[in-house]
Steps between C-alpha positions, in 0.01 A plus 500: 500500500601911444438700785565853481805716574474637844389860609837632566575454112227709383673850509827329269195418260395828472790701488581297186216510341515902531837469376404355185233718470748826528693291243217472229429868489819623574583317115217695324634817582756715259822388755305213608738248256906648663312499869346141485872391341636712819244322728542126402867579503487639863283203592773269391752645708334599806337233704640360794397166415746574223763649699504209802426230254226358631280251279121343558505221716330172534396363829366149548303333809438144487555211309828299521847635384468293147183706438625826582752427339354391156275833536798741506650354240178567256465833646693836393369808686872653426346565170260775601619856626422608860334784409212260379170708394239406707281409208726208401511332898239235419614382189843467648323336731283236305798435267706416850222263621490330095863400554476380826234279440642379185882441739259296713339278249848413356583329848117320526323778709208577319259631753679733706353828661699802436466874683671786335552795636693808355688716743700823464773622705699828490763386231283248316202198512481160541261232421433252769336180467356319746443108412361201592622196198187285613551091407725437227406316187655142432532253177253257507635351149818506249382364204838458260458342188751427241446335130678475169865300543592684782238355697783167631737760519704523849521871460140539491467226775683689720236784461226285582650394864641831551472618891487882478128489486318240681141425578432676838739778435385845578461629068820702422477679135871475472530124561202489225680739227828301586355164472338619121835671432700127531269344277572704231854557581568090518277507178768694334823369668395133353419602159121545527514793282094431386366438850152739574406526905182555356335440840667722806243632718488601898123439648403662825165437664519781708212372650624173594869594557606283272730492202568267176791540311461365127810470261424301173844437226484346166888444467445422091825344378859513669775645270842316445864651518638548132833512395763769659652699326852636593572869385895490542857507354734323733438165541401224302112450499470184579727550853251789612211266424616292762452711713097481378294284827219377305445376169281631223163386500492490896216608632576910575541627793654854632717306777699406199505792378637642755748200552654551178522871570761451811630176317651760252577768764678221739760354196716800571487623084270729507476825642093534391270260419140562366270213456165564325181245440356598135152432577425785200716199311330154596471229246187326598543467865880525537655806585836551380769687722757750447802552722699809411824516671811755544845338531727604826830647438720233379804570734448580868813673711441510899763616743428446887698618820431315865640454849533256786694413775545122364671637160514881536492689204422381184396582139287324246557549086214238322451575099205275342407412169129439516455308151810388326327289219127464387486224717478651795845480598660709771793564710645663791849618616577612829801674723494522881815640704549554892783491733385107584320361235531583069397278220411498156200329301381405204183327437235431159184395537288272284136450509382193489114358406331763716718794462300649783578190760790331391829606376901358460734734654886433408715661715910574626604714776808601680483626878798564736415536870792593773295504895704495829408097483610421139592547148381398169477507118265338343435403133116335359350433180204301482099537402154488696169403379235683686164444519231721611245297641097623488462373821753797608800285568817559269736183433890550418647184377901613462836302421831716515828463496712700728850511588608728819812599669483548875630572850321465849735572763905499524502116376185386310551586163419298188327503082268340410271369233141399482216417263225532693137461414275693719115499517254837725203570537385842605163698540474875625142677588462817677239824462791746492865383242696728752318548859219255534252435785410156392744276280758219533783336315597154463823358310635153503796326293684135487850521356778276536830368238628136466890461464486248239319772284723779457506623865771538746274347769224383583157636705187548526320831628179643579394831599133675615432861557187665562411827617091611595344830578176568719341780578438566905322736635646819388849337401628170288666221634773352294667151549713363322695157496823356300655125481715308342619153515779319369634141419855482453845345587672793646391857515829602418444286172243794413584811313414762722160675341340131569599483864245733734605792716267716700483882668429827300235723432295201292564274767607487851516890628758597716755281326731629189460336172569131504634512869306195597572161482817230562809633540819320451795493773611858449135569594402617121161441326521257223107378426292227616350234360143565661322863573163569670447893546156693552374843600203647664469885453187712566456800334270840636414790264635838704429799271487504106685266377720431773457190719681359783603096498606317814647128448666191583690232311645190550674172337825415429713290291671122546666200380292290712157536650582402876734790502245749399444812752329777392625810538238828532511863367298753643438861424270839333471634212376820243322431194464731249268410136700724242410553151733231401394241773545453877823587695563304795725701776559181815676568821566115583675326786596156528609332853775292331647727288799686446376832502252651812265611222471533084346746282347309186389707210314372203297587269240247245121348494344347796493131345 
């Protein structure tokens, strides 16, 4: 119901209406047409509403917060000036109770009471509504039909036991538009381009309370995928079209669409990729598709600087050459120098049957290392078929051949030669590649040489890492755990990057680089055969993108397991997420140590 404005509001009325009045004549005289531009002008810049800002207001009693809610957001008073003539209060006022009614029906209150009042104050007015929703309106019935092909389809059954509306339900107009929306949507998406919803109707008995929902499809034929075609210059057409996941003549579907789409933008040659169904060029019912594509830059350059406390300093040249033949083709070079640890690599890459999944990587490398526990130089050449799994899991079966010249300690020095096959499996997942909340990593391998085949000695290795991420309460908790095992002779018959050491900032905290782990007489580290570490760390967000990190980690290394004592590392630490990744800052100690405490600085993803 309208009630009128109350007494108090009568003299505003007036005093407007004589205003326009004064206005009207005012334009018939000779100067009436420069004074009324003077006056409207002055009555532009003069009110105080104006001047403090002030805006008409809406004030709601009753209801729940959903329903106030819903009615403010169908209602914009912020549209009208303060300075409202009087003459234009009630339509103001039956427009304002239109749209809340209407904001109530959308959320199944059809029968509510409203009370409108409109109220001025010295600056400006406001509207207030008074309400009472009254009993909400439920669905009594869905009726959802579907015929033509579709009707056996699973996209179309999953309409039909869809939960957002359910008999019972208080009648939302949303849930209804959204439910009529997927038909049509999964209509198009699976290649129903002819379907008709000739039958999508919302029924209210209002007196009853009661509401049937009625959405009728004739789905008409489904359309097939046609035949891609490849709009591009540097690769040979049949390698990009296996990079195609479906066949022509498969029934269409945009998924696939859409598959093929990061198929192209995942392979690494192309720097834009535009797929296109020609529905405007279908041949019966199969609808050809065109993928237009823009090559990368052949050659790639990258030059990286970094820091830690294991290696210090160190620089990183890598050139790549992203497609060396019309096969697909590519290879990689790469530099890396520090005061412990330099190298040089060289690796191509084949793809194989799935150039997305599975490729041949043959590769030959050359890394010198000098620590305070040992020395080496160390020659490979060899090749790794990798598999990309689709269940997520990515298989490296390896054989290389290495030979290495080393020192651990005064007296343990050696070369040696190995072919050794190798086989890992791996799997990464997090919601964030640099600072997740939720994520782990997993990597396992099996290696091991035979001295009757080419090898110096003979052993057999395995190693596990895995790190995971959770997200508590405000702050993550990372753990992380690393092992190794080994079957051999002697460890000294072991060149020393297969034996294990332990302590730096990836590992034990509080200990330098490769400081833990069997020493010989003269009380120097030379490797184990066995290593067990892990790490506990939690991490709490202080300001921006600062956090602090408090942790403890433990293991050790050993030649046998009865002698195995873990020793413990203890200390805080400053995070920081850069622009280039987090930077770790750790003040550690560790009770059997050589130093009362370490600083550990590194910098690199979470997992």
């Amino acid at each position: 119901m309208l009630t009128r404005a109350p007494l108090r509001n009568r003299y505003h009325r007036s005093m407007t209406r004589l205003r326009a009045l004064f206005i009207r004549r005012l334009a018939l005289s000779r100067v009436g047409g420069v004074a009324l531009v003077m006056l409207a002008l002055a009555g532009l810049a003069s009110p105080a509403a104006a001047e403090n800002g002030a805006t008409p207001g809406l004030q709601i009693e009753g209801g729940t917060d959903a329903q106030r809610e819903n009615i403010r957001n169908s209602i914009n008073l912020a549209r009208h000036p303060c300075d409202l003539p009087g003459f234009r209060e009630r339509r103001v006022l039956r427009d304002t109770e239109e749209r809340a009614r209407n904001a109530l029906r959308a959320i199944g209150f059809y029968d509510a009471e409203l009370e409108l009042d409109f109220e001025r104050g010295e600056d400006c007015w406001d509207v207030r509504i008074t309400l009472d929703p009254g009993p909400p309106t439920t669905v009594e019935r869905i009726d959802i039909q579907i015929t033509g092909e579709g009707a056996d389809d699973l996209g179309f059954e999953a309409v039909r036991s869809q939960t957002e509306i359910r008999v019972g339900d208080t009648l939302r107009h949303d849930r209804y538009e959204a439910l009529r929306n997927r038909m049509t949507r999964i209509a198009a998406d699976r290649g129903y381009f002819d379907a008709d919803l000739h039958t999508r109707r919302l029924e209210v008995d209002r007196d009853a309370r009661a509401a049937t929902i009625r959405l009728h499809m004739e789905t008409g034929d489904r359309y097939r995928m046609g035949q891609v075609r490849i709009d591009q210059d540097i690769l040979a057409d049949d390698f990009v079209q296996r990079m195609v996941p479906f066949e022509a003549g498969d029934p269409y579907s945009s998924a696939q669409i859409i598959a093929l789409q990061r198929n192209l933008n995942d392979s690494g040659y192309f720097g834009g990729v535009r797929v296109r169904p020609r529905r405007d060029a279908a041949d019966g019912l199969e609808v050809p598709i065109l993928a237009e594509l823009e090559p990368r830059k052949r050659h790639s350059y990258e030059a990286g600087i970094g820091y830690s406390t294991d290696i210090g300093p160190r620089i990183r040249l890598r050139y790549e050459h992203r497609y060396a033949n019309t096969r697909g083709h590519r290879y990689q070079a790469e530099i890396e120098a520090s005061p412990v640890r330099s190298g040089i690599g060289y690796n191509y890459e084949i793809p194989l049957r799935d150039p997305l999944r599975e490729r041949l990587n043959l590769f030959t490398t050359y890394r010198t290392e000098k620590t305070d526990t040992q020395e080496s130089d160390r020659f490979q050449i060899g090749a790794n078929r990798i598999l990309q799994r689709r269940s997520g899991w990515q298989t490296t079966e390896g054989l290389r051949y290495e030979y290495e010249d080393y020192t651990a300690g005064e007296d343990d020095s050696g070369r040696s030669q190995l072919l050794i096959p190798s086989y890992r499996i791996s799997r990464m997942d997090a919601d964030d590649p640099m600072t997740p909340r939720r994520g782990y990593r997993f990597e396992a391998t099996v290696q091991g040489a035979r001295e009757e085949i080419l090898s110096s000695t003979s052993f057999a290795q395995v190693l596990a890492s895995g790190k995971i991420v959770r997200g508590l309460g405000p702050g993550r908790v990372l753990a992380r755990a690393d092992a190794g095992f080994t079957e051999v002779d002697a460890v000294q018959d072991l060149p020393s990057s297969l034996r294990f050491y332990a302590g730096g900032d990836a590992s034990i905290r509080g200990y330098g680089y490769q400081r833990v782990g069997p020493r010989n007489e003269d009380g120097d580290v030379i490797g184990g055969r066995h290593k067990v570490v892990g790490s506990l760390e939690y991490d709490y967000p202080v300001v921006g993108n600062w956090s602090a990190a408090a942790f403890v980690d433990a293991g050790n290394v050993v030649n046998e397991w009865d002698e195995f004592d873990p020793v413990y590392g203890v200390g805080i630490g400053v995070r920081w997420r850069s622009p280039v990744g987090p930077i770790r800052v750790d003040l550690a100690h560790g009770p059997d140590s050589e130093d009362d405490f370490r600083i550990h600085f590194s910098m690199g993803p979470d997992l």
